[in-house]
N, C-alpha and C positions, 0 to 999 in steps of 0.2 A: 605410838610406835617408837616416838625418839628418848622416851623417858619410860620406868617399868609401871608410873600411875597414872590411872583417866584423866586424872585433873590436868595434868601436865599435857595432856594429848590435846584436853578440851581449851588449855590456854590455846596452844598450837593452833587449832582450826579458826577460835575466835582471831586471833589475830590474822589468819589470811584472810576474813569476811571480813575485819574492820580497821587493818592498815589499809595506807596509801599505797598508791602503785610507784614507789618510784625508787629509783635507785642511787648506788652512792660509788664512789671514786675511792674509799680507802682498801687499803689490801692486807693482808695480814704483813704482820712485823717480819722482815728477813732473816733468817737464819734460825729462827725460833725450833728446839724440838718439841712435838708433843708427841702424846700415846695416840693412839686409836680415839681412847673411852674421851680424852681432852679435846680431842680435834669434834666431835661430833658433840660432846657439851657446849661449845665454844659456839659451833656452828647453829644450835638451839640458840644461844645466849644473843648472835646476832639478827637471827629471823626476831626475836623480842623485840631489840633496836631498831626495828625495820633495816636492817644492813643485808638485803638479800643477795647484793655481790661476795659480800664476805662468807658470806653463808656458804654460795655454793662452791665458792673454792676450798674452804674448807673441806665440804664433802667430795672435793674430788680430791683430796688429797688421804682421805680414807679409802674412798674407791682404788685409788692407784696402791694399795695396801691388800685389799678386799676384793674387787669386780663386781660379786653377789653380796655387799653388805645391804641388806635391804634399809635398813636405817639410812645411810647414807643416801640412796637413792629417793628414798621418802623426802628428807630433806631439799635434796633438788629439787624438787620437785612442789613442794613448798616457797623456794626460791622464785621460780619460773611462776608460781600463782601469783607471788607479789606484783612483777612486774606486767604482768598479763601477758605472759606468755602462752597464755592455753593448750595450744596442743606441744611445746613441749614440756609442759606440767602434767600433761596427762601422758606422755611418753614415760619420762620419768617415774612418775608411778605405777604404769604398767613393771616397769623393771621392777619396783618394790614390791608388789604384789607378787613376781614368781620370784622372787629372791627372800621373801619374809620368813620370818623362822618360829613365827606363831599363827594362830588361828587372829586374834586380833590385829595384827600386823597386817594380816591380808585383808582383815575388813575395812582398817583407817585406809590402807593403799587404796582400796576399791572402791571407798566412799570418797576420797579425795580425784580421783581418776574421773569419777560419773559429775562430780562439781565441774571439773576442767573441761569435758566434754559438753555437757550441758553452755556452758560460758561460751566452748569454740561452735555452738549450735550443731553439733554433732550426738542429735538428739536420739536417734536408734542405738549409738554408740554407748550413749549416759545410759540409758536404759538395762543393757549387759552388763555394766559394771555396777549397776545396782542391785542390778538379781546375781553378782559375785556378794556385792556385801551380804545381802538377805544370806548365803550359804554361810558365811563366818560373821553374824552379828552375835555377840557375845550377852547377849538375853534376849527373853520375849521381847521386850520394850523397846529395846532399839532394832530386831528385826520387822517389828509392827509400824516400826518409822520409817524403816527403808521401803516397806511394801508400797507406804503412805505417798512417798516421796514418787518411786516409782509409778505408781499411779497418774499423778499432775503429771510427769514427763509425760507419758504417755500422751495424757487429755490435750498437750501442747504439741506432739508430733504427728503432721499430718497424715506420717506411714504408719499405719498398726499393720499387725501379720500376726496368723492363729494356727500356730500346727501341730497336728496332731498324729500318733500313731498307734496300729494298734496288731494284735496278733489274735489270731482265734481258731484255735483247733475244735471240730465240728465234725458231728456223725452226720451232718448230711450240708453238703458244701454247694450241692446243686437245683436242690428243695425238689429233691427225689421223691418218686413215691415210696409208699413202705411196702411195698408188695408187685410181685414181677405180674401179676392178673390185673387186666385193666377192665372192670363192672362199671358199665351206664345205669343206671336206677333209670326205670320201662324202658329197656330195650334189651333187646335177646342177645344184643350181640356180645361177645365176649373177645379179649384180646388178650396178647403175651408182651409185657414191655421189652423191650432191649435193655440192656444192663447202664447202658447211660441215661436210660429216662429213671433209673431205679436211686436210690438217696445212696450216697457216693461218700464217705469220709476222708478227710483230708485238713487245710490248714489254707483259711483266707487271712493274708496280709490286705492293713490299708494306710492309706496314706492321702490325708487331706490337709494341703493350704490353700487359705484364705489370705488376702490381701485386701487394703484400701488405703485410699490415698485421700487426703480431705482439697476438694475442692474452693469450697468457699464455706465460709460461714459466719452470723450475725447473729446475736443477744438469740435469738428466737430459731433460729433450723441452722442446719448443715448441711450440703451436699457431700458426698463422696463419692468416686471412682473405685468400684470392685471389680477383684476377679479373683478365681479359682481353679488349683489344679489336683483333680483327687483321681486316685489309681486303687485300683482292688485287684492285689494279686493274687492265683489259687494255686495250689499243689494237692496230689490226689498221695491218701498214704497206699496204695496200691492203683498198679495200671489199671485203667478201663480202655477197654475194647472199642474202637469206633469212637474215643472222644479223648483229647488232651488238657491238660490242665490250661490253658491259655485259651483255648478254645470256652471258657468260664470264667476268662477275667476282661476287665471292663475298665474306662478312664473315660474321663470328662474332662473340660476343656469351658471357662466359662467366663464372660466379661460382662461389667454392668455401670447403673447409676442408683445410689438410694439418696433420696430425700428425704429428711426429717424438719420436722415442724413441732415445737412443740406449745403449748397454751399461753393464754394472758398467764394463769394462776401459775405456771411449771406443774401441776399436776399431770396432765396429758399428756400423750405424745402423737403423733400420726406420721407415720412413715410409708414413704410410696419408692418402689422398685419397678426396676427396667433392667433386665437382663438378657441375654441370649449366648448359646455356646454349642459345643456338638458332644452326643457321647457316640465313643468306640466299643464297640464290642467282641470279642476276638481276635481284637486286631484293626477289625477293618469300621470304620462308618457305619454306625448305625441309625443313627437320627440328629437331624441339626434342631434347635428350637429357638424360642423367643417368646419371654415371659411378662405380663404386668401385673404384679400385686400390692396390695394395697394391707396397712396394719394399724391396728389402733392400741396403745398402754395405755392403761389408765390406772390410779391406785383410788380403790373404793374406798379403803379407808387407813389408816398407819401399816395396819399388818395384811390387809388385801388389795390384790391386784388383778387386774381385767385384762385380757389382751385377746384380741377377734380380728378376724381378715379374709382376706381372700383371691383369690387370684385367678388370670386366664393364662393359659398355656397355648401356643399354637406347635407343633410336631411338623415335621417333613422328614419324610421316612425314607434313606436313603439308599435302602434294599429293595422297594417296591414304592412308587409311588402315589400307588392308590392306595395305600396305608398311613397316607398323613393321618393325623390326628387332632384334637383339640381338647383339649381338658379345662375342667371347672373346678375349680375348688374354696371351700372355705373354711376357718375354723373356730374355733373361742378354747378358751383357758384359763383358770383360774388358779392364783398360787396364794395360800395362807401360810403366815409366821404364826407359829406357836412360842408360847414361853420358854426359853430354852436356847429358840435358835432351831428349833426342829419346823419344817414346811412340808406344806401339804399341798396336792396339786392335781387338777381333772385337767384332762383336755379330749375334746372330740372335735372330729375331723370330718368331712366328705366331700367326696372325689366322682365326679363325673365326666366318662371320657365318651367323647364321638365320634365315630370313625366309621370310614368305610370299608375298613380292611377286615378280611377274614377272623372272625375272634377278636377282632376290639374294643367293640362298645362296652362300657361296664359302670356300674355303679358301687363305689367303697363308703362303708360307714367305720368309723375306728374309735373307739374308745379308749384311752387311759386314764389310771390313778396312781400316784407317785407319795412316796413318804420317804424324804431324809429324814435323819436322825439327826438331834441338834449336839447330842455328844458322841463320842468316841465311844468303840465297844474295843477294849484293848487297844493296838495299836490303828485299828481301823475307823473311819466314818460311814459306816450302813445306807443305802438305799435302796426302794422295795417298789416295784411295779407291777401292775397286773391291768391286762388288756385283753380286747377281744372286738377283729374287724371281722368284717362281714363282707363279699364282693359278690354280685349279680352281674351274669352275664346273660339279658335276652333272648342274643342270639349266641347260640353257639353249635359247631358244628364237628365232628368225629367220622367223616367220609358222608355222613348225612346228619341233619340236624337233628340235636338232642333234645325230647319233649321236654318241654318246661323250660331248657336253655339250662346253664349252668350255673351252682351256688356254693362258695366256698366260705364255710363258716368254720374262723383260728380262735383259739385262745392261745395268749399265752403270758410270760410275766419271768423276771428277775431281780438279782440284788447286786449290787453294784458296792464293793467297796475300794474307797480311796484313802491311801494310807499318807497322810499329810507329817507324820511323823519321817519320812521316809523320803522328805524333799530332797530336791538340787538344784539350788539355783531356780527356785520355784516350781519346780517341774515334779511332779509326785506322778506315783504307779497307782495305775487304778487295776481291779481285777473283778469282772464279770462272769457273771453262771448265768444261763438263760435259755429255757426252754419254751417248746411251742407244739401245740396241735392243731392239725387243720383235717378239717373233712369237708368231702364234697358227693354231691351225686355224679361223680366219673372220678372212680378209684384210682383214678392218675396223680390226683391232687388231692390224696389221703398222704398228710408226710406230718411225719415228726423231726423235731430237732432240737437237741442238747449242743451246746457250745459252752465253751470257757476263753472268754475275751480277756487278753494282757492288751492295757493303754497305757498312755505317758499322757498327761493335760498339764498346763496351766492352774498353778491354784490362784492366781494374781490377775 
């Protein structure tokens, strides 16, 4: 930033890694004029010296010239790193960073800023000014180092945080049926839905963070402290009759413990969770819970990976209380690397709930299979899924009980692309198309549904 060449940039940084911290008593000569472009070479020529006094009066004798000379400010700020002044070297370079007058300028300012933060253990803070450098790293190669960098901060900061958002416009918002005639399969009876049992088009927003915080940890596991707060908002593109859009959105609320363990060899892993939280449903309380599950990674071999689990859920239902619940579930998955960087991936799943409430009980089987692309298709990276669950319900009842109970058998499947070309600050737009068909013996829960999902994630 203080010079027009890297090399000159790269003296600069090496010498704040491998000076001394200390300072010195001389001041510049009295009465002396300089330019601008002298004061600020001069002030380069003492950070050299290790003279970081002189340095920074120097640059504030530009500043008082300037105010937004970001050079100047860089320097400072350089000065303050000599001496260890940490956060106001990283003050300093915040100034430089919105004051710089190049795309480079703002990457040394923000690689400099995330060193100082890091230094004053202001480690969520080193982080942001890493994923500013990643946004103006002036090639692959030093972006692929800031990611690199950003990473270890991370692995060293007890707080990580995961948020994400996403947009979805959808011909059926309420997993309508597709047909206002509601047919049991053997039963005579026949019925007329309401228009809000019917598939409703409109626009789910959502919104999920995650947190944790590391409690302890040693060579071998880590505890952390989680929680979670996720909101699913709806809007209908036309009124419905007898139902509001809020009356179909939904938020959670969720606190926990995970412990990991991992092997003698580091191959393994084993992770056990304790959580519990409450979701709302139109507002109001719907069900409090409390969860224990249990996960196992394992890597089969360089490019295969194992991961199986499972878990028990207990439900308290707090609309009715004879509709607590209890759920069982477990799952396995496998993920293969292909030559390329392209992965391939199954996972099945089943879910068994027990309850005593009217239409609870129920049995789910789910299948998926996943295929990213290891390269780009234009400015996109492709992925392709295709699934199909299956849920039995026993018992099930329709003013009387329906022979055989009830069986809803989905297909369905999408593609998912994220356009990493198109980052911010590590943050890329993802864009989803995803359809789905479900049938049942009770044409209430015959529903199709087309959506196109806008997300924002994390490529880091």
């Amino acid at each position: 930033m203080l010079a027009p060449t890297r090399k000159r940039l790269g003296l600069l940084v090496l010498a704040l890694i491998l000076a001394p911290a200390v300072g010195v008593s001389q001041t510049p000569v009295q009465g002396v004029q300089l330019t601008v472009e002298q004061a600020q070479m001069m002030a380069i020529r003492a950070l050299r010296q290790n003279r970081p006094k002189l340095a920074y009066q120097l640059a504030g004798g530009v500043l008082k010239a300037n105010p937004r000379d970001g050079r100047a400010h860089f320097t400072r700020a350089l000065a303050f790193a000599k001496v260890g002044a940490h956060g106001f070297a990283r003050k300093s370079a915040r100034r430089a960073y919105f004051s710089a007058a190049s795309p480079i300028q703002k990457y040394d300012a923000a690689q400099l800023a995330s060193v100082e933060a890091f230094r004053d253990e202001r480690l969520t803070l080193s982080q942001l000014w890493l994923r500013r450098a990643v946004q103006h790293a002036p090639d692959d190669k030093v972006r692929s180092d800031s990611i690199h960098a950003y990473r270890n901060v991370r692995a060293r900061n007890p707080l990580n945080f995961d948020l994400r958002f996403s947009v979805s416009p959808s011909d059926n918002v309420n997993n309508g049926a597709n047909s206002p005639v509601n047919i049991i399969d053997g039963s005579p009876l026949v019925g007329r839905l309401s228009p809000s049992a019917q598939a409703i088009s409109g626009t789910v927003a959502t919104t999920d963070l995650r947190l944790s915080y590391r409690l302890a940890r040693s060579e071998r596991s880590m505890t952390r402290l989680t929680g979670r707060a996720y909101s699913r908002k709806v809007q209908f593109n036309n009124a419905v009759a007898g139902l509001s859009a809020d009356d179909l959105s939904s938020s959670r609320l969720e606190l926990g413990v995970t412990h990991a363990i991992s092997g003698a060899s580091g191959e393994g892993l084993w992770q056990v969770d304790a959580h519990g939280g409450r979701v709302w449903y139109a507002d109001a309380p719907l069900y409090d819970y409390a969860r224990l599950g249990v996960k196992r990674h394992k890597h089969l071999t360089d490019n295969l990976r194992l991961s199986f689990g499972g878990g028990l859920e207990r439900q308290r239902d707090e609309t009715a209380p004879k509709n607590d619940s209890t759920l069982y579930d477990a799952f396995a998955q496998l993920s293969y690397t292909l030559d390329g960087g392209a992965r391939l991936g199954a996972y099945v799943n089943v879910r068994e709930v027990d309850s005593n409430g009217v239409n609870g009980a129920s049995t789910q089987w789910t299948g998926v299979v996943r295929y990213m692309m290891g390269q780009e298709v234009g400015p996109a990276r492709l992925s392709v899924s295709l699934g199909q669950s299956v849920v039995d319900y026993d018992r099930y009842t329709v003013f009387v009980p329906v022979p055989g109970g009830r069986r809803d058998d989905s297909v369905f499947g999408g593609v998912t692309a994220t356009f990493h070309d198109w980052s911010y600050m590590g943050f890329v737009p993802t864009v989803s198309v995803r359809a789905e068909k479900s049938r049942s013996n009770i044409s209430r829960f015959d529903v199709d549904e087309t959506s196109l999902r806008l997300g924002i994630r994390s490529e880091f």
